[in-house]
MARKOL-124790 format. One record per residue (C-alpha): x, y, z; residue in three letters. Coordinates in steps of 0.1 Angstrom, whole numbers, padded with zeros to 4 digits, always signed. Example, Ala and Ser with C-alpha at 12.3 -4.5 7.8 and 13.67 -1.06 7.14 Angstrom:
+0123-0045+0078ala
+0137-0011+0071ser
***
This chain:
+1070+0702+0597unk
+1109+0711+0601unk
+1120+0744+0580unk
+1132+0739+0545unk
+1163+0741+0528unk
+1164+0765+0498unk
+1175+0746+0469unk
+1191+0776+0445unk
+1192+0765+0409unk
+1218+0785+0384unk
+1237+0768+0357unk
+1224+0731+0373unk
+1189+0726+0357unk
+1187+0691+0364unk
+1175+0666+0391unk
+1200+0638+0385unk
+1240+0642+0393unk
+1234+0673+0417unk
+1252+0668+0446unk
+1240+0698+0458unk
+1201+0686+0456unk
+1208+0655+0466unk
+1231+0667+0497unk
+1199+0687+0504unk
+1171+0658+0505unk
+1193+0640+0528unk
+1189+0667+0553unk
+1158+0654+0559unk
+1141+0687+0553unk
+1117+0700+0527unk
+1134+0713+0497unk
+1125+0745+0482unk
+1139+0747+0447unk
+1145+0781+0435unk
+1159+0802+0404unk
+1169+0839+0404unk
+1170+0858+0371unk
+1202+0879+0381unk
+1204+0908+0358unk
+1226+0931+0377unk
+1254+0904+0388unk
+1267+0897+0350unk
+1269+0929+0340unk
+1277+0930+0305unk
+1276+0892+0304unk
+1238+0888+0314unk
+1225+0864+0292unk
+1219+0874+0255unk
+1187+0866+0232unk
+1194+0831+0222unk
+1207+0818+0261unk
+1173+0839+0274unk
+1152+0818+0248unk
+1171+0785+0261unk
+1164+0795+0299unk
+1134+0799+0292unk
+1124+0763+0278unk
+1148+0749+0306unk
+1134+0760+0332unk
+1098+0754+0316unk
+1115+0717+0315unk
+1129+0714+0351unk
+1097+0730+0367unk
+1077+0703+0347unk
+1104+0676+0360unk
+1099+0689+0398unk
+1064+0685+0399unk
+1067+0650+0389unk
+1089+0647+0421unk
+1062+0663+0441unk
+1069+0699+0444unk
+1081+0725+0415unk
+1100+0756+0405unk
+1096+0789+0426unk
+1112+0820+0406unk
+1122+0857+0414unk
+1138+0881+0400unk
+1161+0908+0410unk
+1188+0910+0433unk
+1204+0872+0451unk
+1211+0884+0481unk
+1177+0902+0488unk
+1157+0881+0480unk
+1175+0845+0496unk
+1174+0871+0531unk
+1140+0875+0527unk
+1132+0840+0517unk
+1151+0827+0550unk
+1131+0852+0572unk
+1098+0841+0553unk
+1103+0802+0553unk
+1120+0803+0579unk
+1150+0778+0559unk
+1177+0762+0577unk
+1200+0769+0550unk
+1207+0776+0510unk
+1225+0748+0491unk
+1237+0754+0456unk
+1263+0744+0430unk
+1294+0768+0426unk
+1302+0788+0401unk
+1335+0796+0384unk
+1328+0828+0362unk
+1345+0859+0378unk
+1313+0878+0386unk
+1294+0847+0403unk
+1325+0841+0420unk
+1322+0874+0440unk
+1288+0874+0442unk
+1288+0842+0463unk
+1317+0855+0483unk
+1297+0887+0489unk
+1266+0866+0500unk
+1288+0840+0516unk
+1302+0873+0541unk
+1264+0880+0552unk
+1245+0843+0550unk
+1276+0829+0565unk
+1275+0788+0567unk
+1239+0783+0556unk
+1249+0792+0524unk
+1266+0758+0509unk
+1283+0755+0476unk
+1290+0717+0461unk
+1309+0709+0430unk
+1287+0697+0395unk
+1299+0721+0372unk
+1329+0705+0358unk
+1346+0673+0362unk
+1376+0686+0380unk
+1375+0717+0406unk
+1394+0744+0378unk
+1420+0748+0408unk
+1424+0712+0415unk
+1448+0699+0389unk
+1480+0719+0391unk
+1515+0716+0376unk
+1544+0696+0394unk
+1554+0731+0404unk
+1525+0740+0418unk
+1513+0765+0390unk
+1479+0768+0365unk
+1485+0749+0335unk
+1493+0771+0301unk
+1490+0741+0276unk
+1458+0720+0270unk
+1479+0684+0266unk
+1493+0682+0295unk
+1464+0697+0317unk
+1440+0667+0300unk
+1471+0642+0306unk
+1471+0655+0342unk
+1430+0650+0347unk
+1432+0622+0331unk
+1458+0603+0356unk
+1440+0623+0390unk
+1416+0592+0387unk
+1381+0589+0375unk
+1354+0610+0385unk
+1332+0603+0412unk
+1302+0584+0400unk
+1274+0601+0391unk
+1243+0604+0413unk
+1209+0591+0404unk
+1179+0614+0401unk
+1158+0614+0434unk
+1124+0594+0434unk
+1109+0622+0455unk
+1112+0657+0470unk
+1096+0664+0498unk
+1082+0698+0496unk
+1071+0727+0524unk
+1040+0726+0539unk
+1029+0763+0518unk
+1051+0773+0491unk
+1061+0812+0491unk
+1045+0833+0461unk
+1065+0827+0424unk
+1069+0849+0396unk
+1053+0839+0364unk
+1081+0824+0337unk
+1058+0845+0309unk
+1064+0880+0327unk
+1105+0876+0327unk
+1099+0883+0289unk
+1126+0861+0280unk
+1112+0845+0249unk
+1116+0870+0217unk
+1085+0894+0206unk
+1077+0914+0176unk
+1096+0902+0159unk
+1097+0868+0169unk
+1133+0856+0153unk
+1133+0822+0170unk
+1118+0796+0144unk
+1149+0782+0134unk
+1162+0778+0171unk
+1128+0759+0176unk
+1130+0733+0148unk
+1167+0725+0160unk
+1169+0724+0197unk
+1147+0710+0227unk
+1161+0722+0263unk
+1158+0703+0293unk
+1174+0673+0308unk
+1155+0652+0292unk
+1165+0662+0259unk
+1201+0663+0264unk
+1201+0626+0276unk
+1182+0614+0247unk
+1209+0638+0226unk
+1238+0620+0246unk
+1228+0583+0239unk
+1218+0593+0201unk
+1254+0606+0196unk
+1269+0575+0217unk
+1254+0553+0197unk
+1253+0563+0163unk
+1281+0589+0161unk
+1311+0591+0183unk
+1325+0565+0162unk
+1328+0584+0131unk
+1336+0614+0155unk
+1374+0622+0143unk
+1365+0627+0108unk
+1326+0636+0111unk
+1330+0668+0135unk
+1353+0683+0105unk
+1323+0680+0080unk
+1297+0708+0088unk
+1276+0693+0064unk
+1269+0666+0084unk
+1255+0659+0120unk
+1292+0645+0134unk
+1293+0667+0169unk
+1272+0660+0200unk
+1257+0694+0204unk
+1255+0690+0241unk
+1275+0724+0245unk
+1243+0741+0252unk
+1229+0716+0274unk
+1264+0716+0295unk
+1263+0755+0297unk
+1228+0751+0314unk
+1238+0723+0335unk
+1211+0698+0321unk
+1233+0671+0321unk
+1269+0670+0341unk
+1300+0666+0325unk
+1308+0635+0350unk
+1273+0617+0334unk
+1292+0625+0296unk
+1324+0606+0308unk
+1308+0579+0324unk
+1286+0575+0298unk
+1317+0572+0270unk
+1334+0549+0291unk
+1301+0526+0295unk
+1302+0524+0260unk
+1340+0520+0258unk
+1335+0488+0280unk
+1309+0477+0255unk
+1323+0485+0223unk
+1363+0482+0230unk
+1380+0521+0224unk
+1383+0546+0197unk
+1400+0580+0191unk
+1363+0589+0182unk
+1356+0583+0217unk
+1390+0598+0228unk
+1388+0629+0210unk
+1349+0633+0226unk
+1361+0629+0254unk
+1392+0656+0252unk
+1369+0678+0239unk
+1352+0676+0274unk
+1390+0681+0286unk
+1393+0713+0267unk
+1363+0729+0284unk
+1376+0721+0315unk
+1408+0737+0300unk
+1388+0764+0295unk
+1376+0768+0335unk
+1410+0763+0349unk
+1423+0792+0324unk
+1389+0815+0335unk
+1397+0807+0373unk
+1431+0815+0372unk
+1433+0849+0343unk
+1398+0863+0348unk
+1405+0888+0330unk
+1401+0864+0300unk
+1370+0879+0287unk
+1377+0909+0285unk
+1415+0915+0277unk
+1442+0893+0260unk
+1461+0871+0280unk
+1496+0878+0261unk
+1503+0908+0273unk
+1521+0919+0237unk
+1486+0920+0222unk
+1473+0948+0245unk
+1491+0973+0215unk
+1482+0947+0187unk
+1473+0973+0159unk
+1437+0965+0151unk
+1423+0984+0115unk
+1401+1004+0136unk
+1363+1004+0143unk
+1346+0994+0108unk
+1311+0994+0118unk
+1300+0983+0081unk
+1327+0950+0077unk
+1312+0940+0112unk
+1280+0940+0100unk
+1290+0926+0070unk
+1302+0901+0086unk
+1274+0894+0111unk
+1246+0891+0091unk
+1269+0865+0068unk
+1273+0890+0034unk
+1313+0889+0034unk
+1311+0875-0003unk
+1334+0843+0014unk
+1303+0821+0013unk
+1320+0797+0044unk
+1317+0825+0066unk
+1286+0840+0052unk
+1270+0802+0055unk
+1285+0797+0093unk
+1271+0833+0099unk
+1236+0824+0087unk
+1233+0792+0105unk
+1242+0809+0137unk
+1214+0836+0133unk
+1189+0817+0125unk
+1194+0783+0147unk
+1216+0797+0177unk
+1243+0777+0167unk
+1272+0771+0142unk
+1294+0742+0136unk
+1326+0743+0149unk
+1349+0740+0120unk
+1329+0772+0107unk
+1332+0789+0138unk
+1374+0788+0136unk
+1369+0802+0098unk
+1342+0826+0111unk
+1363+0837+0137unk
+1396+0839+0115unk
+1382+0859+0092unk
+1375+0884+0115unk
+1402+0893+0135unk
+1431+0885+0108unk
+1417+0890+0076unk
+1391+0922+0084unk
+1418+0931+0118unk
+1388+0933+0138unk
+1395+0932+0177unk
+1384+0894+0191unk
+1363+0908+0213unk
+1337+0919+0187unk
+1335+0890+0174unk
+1332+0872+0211unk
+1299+0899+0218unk
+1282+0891+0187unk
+1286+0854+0196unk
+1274+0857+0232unk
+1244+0875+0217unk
+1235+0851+0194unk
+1245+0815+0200unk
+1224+0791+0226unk
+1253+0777+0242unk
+1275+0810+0251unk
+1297+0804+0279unk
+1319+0827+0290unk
+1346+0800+0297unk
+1345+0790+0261unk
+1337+0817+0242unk
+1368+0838+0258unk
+1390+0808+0254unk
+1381+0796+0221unk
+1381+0834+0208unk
+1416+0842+0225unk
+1427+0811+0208unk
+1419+0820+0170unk
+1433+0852+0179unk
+1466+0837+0189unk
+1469+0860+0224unk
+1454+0834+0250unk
+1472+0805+0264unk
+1478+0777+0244unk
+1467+0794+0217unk
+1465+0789+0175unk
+1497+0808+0159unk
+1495+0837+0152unk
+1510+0825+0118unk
+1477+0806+0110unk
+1455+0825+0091unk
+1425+0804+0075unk
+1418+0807+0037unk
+1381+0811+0035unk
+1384+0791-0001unk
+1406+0763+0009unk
+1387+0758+0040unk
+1358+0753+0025unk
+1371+0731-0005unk
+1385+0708+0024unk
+1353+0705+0048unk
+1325+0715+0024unk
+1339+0700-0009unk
+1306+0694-0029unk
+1293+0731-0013unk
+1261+0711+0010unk
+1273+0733+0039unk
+1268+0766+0016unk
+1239+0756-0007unk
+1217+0750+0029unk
+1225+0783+0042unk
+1235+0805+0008unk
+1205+0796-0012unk
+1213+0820-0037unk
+1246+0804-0041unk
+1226+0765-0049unk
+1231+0766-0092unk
+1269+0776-0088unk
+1290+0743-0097unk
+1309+0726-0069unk
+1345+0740-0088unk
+1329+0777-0081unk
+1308+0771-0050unk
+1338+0784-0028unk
+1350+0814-0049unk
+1316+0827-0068unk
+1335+0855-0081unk
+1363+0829-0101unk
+1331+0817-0122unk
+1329+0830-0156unk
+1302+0852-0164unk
+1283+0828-0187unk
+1282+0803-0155unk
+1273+0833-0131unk
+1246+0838-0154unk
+1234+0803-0158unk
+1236+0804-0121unk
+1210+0835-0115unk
+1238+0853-0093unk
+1248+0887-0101unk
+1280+0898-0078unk
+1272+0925-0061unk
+1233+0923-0062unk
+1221+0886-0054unk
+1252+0882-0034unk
+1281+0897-0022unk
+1316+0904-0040unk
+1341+0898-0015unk
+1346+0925+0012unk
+1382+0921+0008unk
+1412+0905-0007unk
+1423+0877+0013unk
+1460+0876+0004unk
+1459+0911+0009unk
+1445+0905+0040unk
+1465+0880+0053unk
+1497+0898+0043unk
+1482+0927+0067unk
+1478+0905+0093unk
+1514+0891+0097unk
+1526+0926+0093unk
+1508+0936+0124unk
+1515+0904+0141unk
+1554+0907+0134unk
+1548+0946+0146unk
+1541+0931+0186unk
+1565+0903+0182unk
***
């Protein structure tokens, strides 16, 4: 039997659109699958609790899905380049195929591994729909502004199409000894926090098609309204299945434009689909500035004058008990499903750095910590965003009212009542501002400010009138 080729699963937990796994069947070699756990690489960005609780179930889902195919998962842990030397000596492999990677530290990991494997190490695109280097301004340069980047991908021509799952892998002869999935201790223990992420997400490819057509078909019309209205299932949720490469962004957009062709267009589908755009957005900003994690992208805002380190608002604010029951409801949800909707996060996020002047990147750790689908790409640019220092970002100017946010996309208070319980006998008119209630409704209510929930942890006008003060201070 010929030697293998060493399959190297990362953020690609799937068998169909891989070019990189199908690139390696047509070898006409045995293909050895393999996944690392890479603590050391990431550094401060190793995975937090929720992502470790999604890798684990995907690759419980992949190895399940490659044994079907006639072979299955082998794991290690510890460090990449070790361990793929030792798995060429010991199999003998002709060569390592595996999808790049555009986060700064995998970015120089490869490079380092690519200096000693040389050209049996092979990297193939999957990852986004667009190389994050590939679609540059007329002038040559990284795009700054989302429109015209999504304008510019759109008109480079549609994506390659996507490929089909294989009907079989052939696999080695003897497969090399695996670690056990159990011992990487990636699920939670003692206590186990993860029931709610259980009864709302299923990993694996699998699941993330199913989620896919469910959203095609019975949502993405209503999309440009729906995604506004937390209180309702209007968004995809396939962030966290894109993060973990179960399905490919190229299998999203051919999928909307199947159903385009079926159904005639919509700016539901349109805005889907720029949503895609803006993650892509997201890359091409990570490639080029990646320092984007880490430190503002406005250079003005390296002085921005933060309130300091309150270690009591952040936790205030983390475990949802501002007294601003939007942001104590968004804050809830994400701790106890790994996830929060979207709209919320923007308020969440607001609130934080411009009404509390805590530094973004806080804000950014406690949501890589917590949230299934944390990808760096995102989770810098969408942070940098609210906080008005990355490019293309929200003015500094716009400071969200927690009230008037949450009159507008949680007017009858379903949002709050689901995740502020305590909050469920206020009237809709009070729902939003608890502590505007008079005291014979508070009572009627069961809610004492201050003891069954939270009076607010700070003015907001006051607040907000501090925040364009330090603003206008780095202008």
């Amino acid at each position: 039997m010929p030697a293998p080729v060493i399959l190297w699963y990362r953020q690609d937990l799937r068998l169909s659109d891989h070019p990189a796994l199908t690139t390696a069947i047509k070898t006409g070699r045995p293909v050895l699958p393999l996944y690392i756990l890479d603590e050391e690489s990431p550094g401060q960005w190793k995975p937090g609790g929720a992502s470790r609780w999604w890798l684990h179930h995907s690759l419980q889902a992949l190895h399940s899905s490659l044994e079907k195919k006639g072979t299955g998962l082998l794991l290690r842990s510890g460090n990449p380049v070790d361990i793929l030397k030792a798995l060429l000596k010991e199999t003998g492999a002709s060569g390592i195929f595996a999808t790049a990677l555009w986060e700064p530290w995998a970015r120089r990991r490869d490079a380092a591994l690519k200096k000693i494997i040389g050209d049996d190490f092979k990297l193939f695109p999957g990852a986004t729909l667009f190389g994050p280097d590939d679609i540059r301004t007329g002038a040559g340069t990284p795009y700054k502004v989302f429109t015209p980047f999504w304008r510019a991908c759109r008109e480079s021509g549609h994506p390659e199409k996507a490929l089909p799952a294989p009907d079989h892998l052939p696999a080695p002869k003897s497969r090399p000894h695996s670690d056990v999935l159990a011992d990487w201790a990636l699920l939670p223990r003692n206590p186990d926090w993860s029931g709610g992420i259980r009864d709302r997400w299923q990993a694996g490819e699998r699941a993330a098609q199913a989620r896919l057509e469910a959203f095609l078909d019975d949502r993405v019309a209503d999309y440009a309204e729906g995604r506004d209205r937390p209180s309702a299932a209007g968004t995809s949720s396939l962030s966290p299945h894109l993060h973990f490469g179960e399905i490919s962004p190229r299998q999203i957009w051919q999928a909307v434009e199947a159903k385009v062709h079926e159904r005639g267009d919509s700016a539901g589908m349109r805005l889907f689909l720029s949503e895609i755009g803006w993650r892509e957005f997201c890359y091409h900003t990570l490639f080029h500035a990646p320092q984007l994690p880490e430190r503002p992208l406005r250079s003005e805002f390296e002085n921005f004058p933060w309130a300091g380190d309150n270690a009591g608002h952040l936790e205030r604010w983390q475990k949802g008990m501002t007294g601003y029951p939007i942001v104590d409801a968004g804050m809830r949800e994400l701790w106890r499903t790994g996830a929060m909707h979207n709209r919320v996060r923007m308020i969440a996020a607001s609130f934080l750095i411009k009404d509390l002047l805590i530094p973004w990147q806080k804000g950014e750790a406690w949501f890589w910590e917590t949230l299934v689908d944390a990808d760096l790409a995102n989770n810098a640019g969408n942070w940098q965003w609210v906080a008005g220092c990355g490019i293309d970002a929200s003015p500094y100017f716009r400071i969200f009212n927690p009230v008037t946010q949450g009159e507008k996309f949680d007017p009858k208070g379903c949002y709050v009542r689901t995740w502020a319980p305590e909050l469920t006998a206020l009237p809709d008119k009070y729902i939003h501002a608890p502590w505007r209630a008079p005291k014979d409704i508070l009572e009627r209510a069961g809610i004492a400010l201050g003891h069954t929930y939270p009076q607010p942890i700070i003015n907001h006008q006051r607040a907000r009138e501090r925040a364009l003060a330090a603003y206008k201070s780095i202008k």
